[in-house]
N, C-alpha and C positions, 0 to 999 in steps of 0.2 A: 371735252376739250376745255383748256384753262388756259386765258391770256394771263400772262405777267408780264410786264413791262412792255409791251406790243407784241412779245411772240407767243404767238398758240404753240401750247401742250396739246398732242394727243398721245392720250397712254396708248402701252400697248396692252392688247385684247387676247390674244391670241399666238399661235405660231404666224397663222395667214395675216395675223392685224398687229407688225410690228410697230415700235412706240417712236414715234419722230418730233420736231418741233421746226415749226416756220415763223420767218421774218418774214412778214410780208412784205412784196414792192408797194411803192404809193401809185404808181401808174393800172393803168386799165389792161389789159389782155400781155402779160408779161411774162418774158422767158422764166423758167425753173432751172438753180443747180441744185442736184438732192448730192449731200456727199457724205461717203461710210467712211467709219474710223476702223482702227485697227482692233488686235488681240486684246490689248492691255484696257482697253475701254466699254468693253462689254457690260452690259446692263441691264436690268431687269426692263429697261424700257418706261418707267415710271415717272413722273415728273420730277423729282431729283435726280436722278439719272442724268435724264437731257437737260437740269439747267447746269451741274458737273462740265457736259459737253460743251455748255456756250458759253458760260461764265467760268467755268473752271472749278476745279475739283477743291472741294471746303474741306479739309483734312482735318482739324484741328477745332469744328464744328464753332461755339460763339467765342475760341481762341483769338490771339492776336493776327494769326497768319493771315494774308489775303487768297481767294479762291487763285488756283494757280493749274498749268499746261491745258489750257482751254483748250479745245478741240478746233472751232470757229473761232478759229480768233481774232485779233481786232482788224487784222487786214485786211482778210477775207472779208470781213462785213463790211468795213469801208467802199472797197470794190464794188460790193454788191450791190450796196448803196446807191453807189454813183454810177453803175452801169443798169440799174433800176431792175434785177432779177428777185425773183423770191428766191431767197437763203433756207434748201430743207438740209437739216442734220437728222439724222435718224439711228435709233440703239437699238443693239438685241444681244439676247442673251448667248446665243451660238453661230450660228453663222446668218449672213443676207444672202435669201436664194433671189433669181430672175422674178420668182410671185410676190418677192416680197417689193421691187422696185412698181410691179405693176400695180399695185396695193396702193402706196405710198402716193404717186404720182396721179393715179386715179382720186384717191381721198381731195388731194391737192387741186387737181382740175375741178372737183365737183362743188371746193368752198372757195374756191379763189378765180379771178380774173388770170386765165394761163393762157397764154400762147403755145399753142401746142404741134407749131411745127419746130419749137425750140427748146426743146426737152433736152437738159443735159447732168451726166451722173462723172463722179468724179470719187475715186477710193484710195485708202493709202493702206499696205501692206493686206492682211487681210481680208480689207476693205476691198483691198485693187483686184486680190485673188476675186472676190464678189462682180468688179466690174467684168473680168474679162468673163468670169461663168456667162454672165448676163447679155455679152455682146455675142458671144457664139452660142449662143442655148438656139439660138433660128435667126430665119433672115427676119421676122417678123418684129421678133425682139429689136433686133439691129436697127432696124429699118424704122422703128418707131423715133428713136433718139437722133439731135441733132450733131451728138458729139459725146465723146465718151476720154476719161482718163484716170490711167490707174498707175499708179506709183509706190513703188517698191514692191508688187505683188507679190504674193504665192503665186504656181500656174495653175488658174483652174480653167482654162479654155480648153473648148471643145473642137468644134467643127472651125475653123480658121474662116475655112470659104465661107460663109455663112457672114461675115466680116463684109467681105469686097463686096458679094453678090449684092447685099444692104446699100453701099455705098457710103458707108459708115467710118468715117477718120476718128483714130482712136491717135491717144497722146498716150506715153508709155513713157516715166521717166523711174532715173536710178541713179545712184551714185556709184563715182568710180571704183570703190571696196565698201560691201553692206555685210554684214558678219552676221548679218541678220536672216536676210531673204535675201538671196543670190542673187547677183546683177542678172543671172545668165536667163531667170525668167521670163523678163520684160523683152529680151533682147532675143531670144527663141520667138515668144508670140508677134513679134515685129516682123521677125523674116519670114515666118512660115504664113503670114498674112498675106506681106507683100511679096510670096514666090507665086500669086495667081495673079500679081499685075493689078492689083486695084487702080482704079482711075483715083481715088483719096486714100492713100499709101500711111499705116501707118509708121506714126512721126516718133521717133526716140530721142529723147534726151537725157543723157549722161553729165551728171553735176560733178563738178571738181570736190574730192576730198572723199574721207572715210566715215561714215552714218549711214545708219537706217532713216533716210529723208527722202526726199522729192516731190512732194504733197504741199509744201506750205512755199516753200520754192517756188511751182509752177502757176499755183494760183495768190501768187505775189505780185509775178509778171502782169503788168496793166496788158500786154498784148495779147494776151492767154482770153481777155473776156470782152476784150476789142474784137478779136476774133469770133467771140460765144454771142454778143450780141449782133455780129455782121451777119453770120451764118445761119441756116434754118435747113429742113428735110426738103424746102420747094424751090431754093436757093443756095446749095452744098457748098462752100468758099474753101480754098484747102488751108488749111494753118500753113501759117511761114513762121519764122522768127528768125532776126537778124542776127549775124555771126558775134556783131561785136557787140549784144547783150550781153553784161554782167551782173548776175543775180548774185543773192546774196549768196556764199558756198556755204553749206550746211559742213565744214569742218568742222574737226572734233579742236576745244581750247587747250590752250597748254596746261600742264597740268601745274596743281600751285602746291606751294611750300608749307603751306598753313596749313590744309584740307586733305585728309583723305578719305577713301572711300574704300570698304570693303565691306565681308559680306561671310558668311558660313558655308560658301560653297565652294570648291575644289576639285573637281573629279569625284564629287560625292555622291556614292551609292544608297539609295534609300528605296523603301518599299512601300505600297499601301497607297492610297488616289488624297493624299496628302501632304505638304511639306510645308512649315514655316524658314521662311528665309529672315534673318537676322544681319542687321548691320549694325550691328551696336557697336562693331570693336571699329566704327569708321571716327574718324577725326574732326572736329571742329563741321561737321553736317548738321543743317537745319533744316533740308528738303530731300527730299529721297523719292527717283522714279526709276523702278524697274523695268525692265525689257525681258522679255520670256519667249522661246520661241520651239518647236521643235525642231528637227531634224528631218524625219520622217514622218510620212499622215500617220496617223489623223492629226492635222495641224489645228485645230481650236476646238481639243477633249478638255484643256486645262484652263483656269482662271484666276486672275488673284481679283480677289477682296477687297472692295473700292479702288476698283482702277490700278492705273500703274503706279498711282503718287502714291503718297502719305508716309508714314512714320520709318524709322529705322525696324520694327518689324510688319514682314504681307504673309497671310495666308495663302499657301498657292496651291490650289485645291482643281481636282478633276483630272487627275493622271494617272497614265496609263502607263506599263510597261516601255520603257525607248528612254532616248536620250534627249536634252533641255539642253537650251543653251540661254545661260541666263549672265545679264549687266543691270550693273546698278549705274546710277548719275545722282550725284549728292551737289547741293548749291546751284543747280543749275549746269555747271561747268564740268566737272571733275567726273570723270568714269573710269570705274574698274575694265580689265581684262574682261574677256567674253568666256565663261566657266561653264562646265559638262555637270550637270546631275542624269544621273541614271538612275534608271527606275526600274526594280525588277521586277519578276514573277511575284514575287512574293515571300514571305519568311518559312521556311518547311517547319511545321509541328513537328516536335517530339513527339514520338509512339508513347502512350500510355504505359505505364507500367505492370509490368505483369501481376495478376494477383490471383488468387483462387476462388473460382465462382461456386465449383459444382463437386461433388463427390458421391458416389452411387455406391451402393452392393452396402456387404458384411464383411469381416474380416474373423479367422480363427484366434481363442485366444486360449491360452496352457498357463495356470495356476501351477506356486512350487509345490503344491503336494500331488502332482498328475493329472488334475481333473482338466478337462476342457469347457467349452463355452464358446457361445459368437458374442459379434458386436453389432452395431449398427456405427455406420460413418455417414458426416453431415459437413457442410462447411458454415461458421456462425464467426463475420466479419473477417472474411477470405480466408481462417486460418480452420485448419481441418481437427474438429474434434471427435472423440471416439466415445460413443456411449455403449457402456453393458448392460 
């Protein structure tokens, strides 16, 4: 473990001993939020890694650029702050199973003063597919946490019941068009939660506008952890939130006149468990963060190479056969269309060309004054020679 600036580094160890980093509260026996990021932030787990996640990603290493798309951002910590919970962020290279929260939360319990009937895990796309695995993986799982939200998911939920039977109020948010990860996820795990009548009914919230968001949104809202610090497993309070809350809308900006942004994809066919993506032909860009997502599982076989920021070119590495849908965002503002790379089989080899290996036997041979003779036949560099 390595503090830097008051938060402990633990690398990761292992598959079972994923790499996280805490802020810790200043108070004695205090709630936990542990919160997973998406695709595009995946990481070796190692202490730059997660200070990427909380300070934000150094692109340009002792360049002028400032660390930028922090994962925790400053809101979130202020919040946390001041609602006195420890702040866990946590990285891995492929996905967060259910062992890996029990992991994480265990480490956390054993070196920190936690309240532990206020365990609470919060995911966004990816991440969120990781909360719901974890809320339906048993009632035991569910049953441990005092609150659970996952935003913009993948669906990776299992057992639904396993939800209510807990007593477990899960937050599910989304924006009204994600071109990313379909609204229709969140909004499936919601009803088929709440078709067994949970007494804490999972809460959906649909954001005005078009993004892959709902994650920095919902843990913006001061009531979201007004709620996290009222509630606990031995005192379950249901989330409310008032109609005439106006969050901020994660809409997309208008696009500008100066700036564009593009990229070398188009409905582009390639082959092989690697592609660089190029935005050099983009205009007047100084930051560049990609969005990569598939279509069909396996949704997190593929990765780009430090994150989703950095330069106008990423290696995007780990791909399988299927289709990508991949956005670029240049200056913070300015995004491309959402573009198909497809991935095939593979390139077919050329057959070798035919050559001659082998030649056997004799052959008869008639001199012009009558006489005969054999030969012997051999092949010496494919091509067939005849000795007498």
């Amino acid at each position: 473990m390595e503090i830097i600036n008051g938060v402990h580094y633990y690398k990761r160890e292992s598959d079972a001993k994923e790499g996280f980093a805490i802020r810790p509260a200043k108070g004695t026996t205090r709630p936990v939020l542990l919160c997973v990021h998406g695709i595009g932030e995946r990481g070796a787990g190692q202490v730059d890694n997660l200070i990427n996640l909380i300070d934000g990603f150094d692109y340009d290493g002792p360049g002028p650029l400032p660390r930028q798309y922090a994962f925790e951002n400053t809101t979130i910590e202020v919040l946390a702050a001041k609602y006195d919970f420890h702040l866990v962020t946590v990285n891995y290279p492929d996905s967060f199973q259910p062992n890996d929260f029990t992991y994480v939360l265990g480490q956390v319990s054993a070196d920190f003063s936690v309240d532990q009937t206020r365990l609470y895990i919060a995911g966004f796309s990816l991440g969120g597919g990781a909360i719901l695995k974890k809320v339906t993986a048993s009632v035991t799982d569910a049953a441990s946490l005092a609150g659970a939200i996952a935003a913009a998911p993948v669906n990776w939920a299992t057992t639904h019941k396993n939800v209510a039977d807990a007593r477990l109020q899960v937050i599910g948010t989304t924006c009204e068009i994600d071109d990313t990860v379909s609204p229709a996820n969140v909004k499936d795990f919601v009803a088929k939660v709440n078709a067994y009548k949970p007494e804490f009914p999972a809460y959906l919230i649909v954001y005005s506008g078009h993004a892959h968001s709902g994650f920095n949104e919902i843990l913006a809202e001061e009531n979201t952890w007004q709620w996290m610090a009222a509630n606990s497993t031995t005192k379950r309070i249901a989330f409310t939130r008032s109609s005439t809350l106006t969050p901020t809308k994660p809409v997309d900006p208008p696009p500008s006149t100066t700036v564009k942004a593009d990229f070398n994809v188009k409905d582009t066919k390639t082959s092989g468990s690697a592609f660089e993506l190029d935005a050099s032909a983009s205009v007047g860009a100084s930051e560049y963060y990609w969005e990569v997502s598939r279509t069909t599982a396996p949704w997190y076989s593929h990765k780009l190479q430090g994150g989703a920021g950095g330069g106008p070119k990423k290696l995007l590495s780990g791909l399988v056969p299927g289709e990508y849908q991949v956005t670029l965002t240049v200056n913070g503002k300015v995004k491309t269309d959402t573009r198909k790379l497809i991935v095939e089989d593979g390139i077919a080899i050329e057959p070798e060309t035919r050559r001659l290996t082998e030649a056997t036997g004799s052959i008869v041979l008639k001199y012009s004054d009558g006489t005969t003779g054999t030969a012997k036949v051999s092949v010496v560099d494919g091509k067939l020679v005849v000795t007498e």
